[in-house]
C-alpha positions in Angstrom: 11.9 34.6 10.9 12.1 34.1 14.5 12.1 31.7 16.9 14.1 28.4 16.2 16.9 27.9 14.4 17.2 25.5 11.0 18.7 23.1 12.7 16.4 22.8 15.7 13.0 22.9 13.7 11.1 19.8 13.1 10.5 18.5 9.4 6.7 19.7 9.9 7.7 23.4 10.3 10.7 23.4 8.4 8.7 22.4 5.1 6.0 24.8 6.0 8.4 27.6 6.1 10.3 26.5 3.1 6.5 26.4 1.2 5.4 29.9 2.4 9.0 31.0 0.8 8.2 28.7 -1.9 4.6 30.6 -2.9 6.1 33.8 -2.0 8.6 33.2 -4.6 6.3 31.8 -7.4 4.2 35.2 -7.1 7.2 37.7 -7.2 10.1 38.8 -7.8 10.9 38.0 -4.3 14.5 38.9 -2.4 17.5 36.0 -3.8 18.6 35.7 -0.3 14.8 34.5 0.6 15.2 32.8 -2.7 18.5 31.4 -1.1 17.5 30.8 2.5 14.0 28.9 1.1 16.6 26.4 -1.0 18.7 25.7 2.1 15.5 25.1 4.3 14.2 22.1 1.1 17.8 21.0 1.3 17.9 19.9 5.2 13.8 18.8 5.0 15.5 16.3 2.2 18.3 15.5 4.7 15.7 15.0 7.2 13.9 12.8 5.0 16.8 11.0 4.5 17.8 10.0 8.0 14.0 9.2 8.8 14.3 6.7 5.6 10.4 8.3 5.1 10.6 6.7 1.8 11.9 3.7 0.2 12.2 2.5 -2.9 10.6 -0.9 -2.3 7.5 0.8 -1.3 4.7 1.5 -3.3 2.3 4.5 -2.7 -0.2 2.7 -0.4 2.9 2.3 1.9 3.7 5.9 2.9 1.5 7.1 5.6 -0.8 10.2 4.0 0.9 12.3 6.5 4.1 12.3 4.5 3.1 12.4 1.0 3.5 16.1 1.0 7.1 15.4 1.6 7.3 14.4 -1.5 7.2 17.5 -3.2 10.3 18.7 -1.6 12.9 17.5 -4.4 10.4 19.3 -6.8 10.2 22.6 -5.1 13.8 22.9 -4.4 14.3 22.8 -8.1 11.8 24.7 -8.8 13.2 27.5 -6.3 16.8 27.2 -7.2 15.7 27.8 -11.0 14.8 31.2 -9.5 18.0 31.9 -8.2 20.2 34.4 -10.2 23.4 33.6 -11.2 26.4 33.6 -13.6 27.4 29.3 -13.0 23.9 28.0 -14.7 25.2 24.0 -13.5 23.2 24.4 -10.5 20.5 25.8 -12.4 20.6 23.0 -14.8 20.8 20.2 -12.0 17.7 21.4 -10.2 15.7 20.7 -13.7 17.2 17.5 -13.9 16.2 16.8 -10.2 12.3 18.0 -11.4 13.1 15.2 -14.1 14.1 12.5 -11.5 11.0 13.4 -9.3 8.8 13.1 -12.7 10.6 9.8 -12.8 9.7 9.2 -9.2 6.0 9.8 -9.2 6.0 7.2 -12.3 7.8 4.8 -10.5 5.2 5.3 -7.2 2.2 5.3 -9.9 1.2 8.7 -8.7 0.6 10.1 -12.2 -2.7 8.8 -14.0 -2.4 6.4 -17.0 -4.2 8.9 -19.0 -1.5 11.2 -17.9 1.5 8.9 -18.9 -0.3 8.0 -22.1 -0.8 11.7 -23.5 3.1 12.4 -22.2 4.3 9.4 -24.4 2.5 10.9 -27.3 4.1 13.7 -27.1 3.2 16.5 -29.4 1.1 14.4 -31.9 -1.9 14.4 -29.6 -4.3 16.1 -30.8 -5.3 19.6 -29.2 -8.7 18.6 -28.1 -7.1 15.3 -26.2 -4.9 17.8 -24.7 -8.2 20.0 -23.8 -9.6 17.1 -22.2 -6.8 16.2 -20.2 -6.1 20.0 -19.2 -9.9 19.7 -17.8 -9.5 16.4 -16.1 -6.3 17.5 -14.3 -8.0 20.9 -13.4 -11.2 18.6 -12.1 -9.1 16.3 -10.1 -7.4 19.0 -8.5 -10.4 21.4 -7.4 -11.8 17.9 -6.0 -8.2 17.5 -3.9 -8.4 21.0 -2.6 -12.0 20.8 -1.6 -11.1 17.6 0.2 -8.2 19.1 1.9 -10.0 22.3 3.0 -12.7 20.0 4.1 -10.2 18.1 6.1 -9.0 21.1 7.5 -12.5 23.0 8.6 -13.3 19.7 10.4 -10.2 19.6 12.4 -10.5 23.3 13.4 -14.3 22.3 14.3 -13.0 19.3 16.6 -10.9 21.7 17.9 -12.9 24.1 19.0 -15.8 21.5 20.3 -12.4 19.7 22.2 -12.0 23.5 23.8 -15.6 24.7 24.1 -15.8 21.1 26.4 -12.8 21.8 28.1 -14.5 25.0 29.3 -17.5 23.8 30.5 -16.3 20.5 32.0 -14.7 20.3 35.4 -10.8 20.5 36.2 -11.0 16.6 37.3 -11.3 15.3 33.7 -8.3 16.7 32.7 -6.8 13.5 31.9 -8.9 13.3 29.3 -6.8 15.2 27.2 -7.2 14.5 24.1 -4.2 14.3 21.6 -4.0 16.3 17.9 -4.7 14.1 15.6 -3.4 14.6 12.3 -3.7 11.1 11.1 -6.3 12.1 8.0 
């Protein structure tokens, strides 16, 4: 890993390094001081989000910018990561599943989980198993239909890209104030 320091990185690359350590981690049994190093990196990407008040909790969903909704996940896959962590004093252990409880919480609060979500939860095991089929489906639906949306999102910004440099090319030097900023804002 090199380059910048923790400290030095913006929230952007900081979280995408945390996630690649992250999905690294849910795959195999990868080294605890990567294990380690990954929780420290969520840890100052949740002070970051912290001291750039990103959320608030008089806001509703349609008030964070789409942008930062991935931060979001942070509390979640800190727990999740420090659960992988090996170790003889299980409180930490224990408070990172109670911090993927207060995110659950969270998401509730935000009215990021679907009602038919919240209503199958709140039935808890009584549900029967074909309700529990059909939800299983839905969920799997809704999220094949996010990740063909994102990689969509994606394909087209690597095609403006490459149309922005392709005209760059064959355009004069004088137009080079045209420069045209990365947009991220989908």
């Amino acid at each position: 890993m090199g380059g910048l320091a923790m400290e030095e990185m913006p929230l952007s690359a900081l979280f995408e390094q945390a996630r690649k350590i992250h999905l690294a981690a849910s795959e195999s049994g990868v080294d605890q001081d990567v294990v380690k190093k990954g929780c420290e990196m969520f840890q100052k990407c949740e002070d970051m989000i912290g001291k750039l008040a990103l959320f608030s909790s008089n806001e509703t969903k349609e008030d964070i910018s789409t942008n930062n909704l991935k931060y979001l996940l942070v509390p979640y896959y800190l727990a999740e990561l420090t659960e992988k962590i090996i170790q003889d004093d299980r409180i930490p252990i224990v408070k990172a599943s109670y911090a993927k409880l207060k995110f659950f919480s969270f998401c509730e609060a935000m009215e990021l989980v679907p009602n038919e979500e919240l209503e199958a939860s709140s039935r808890g095991g009584s549900g029967a198993l074909a309700d529990r089929r059909a939800l299983k489906i839905a969920r799997f639906k809704r999220q094949k239909a996010a990740e063909a949306k994102l990689l969509e999102i994606k394909e087209r910004k690597e095609r403006r890209e490459r149309s922005t440099k392709a005209s760059a090319l064959s355009t004069p030097v004088e137009s080079e104030e045209e420069d045209i900023p990365d947009d991220d804002s989908e």
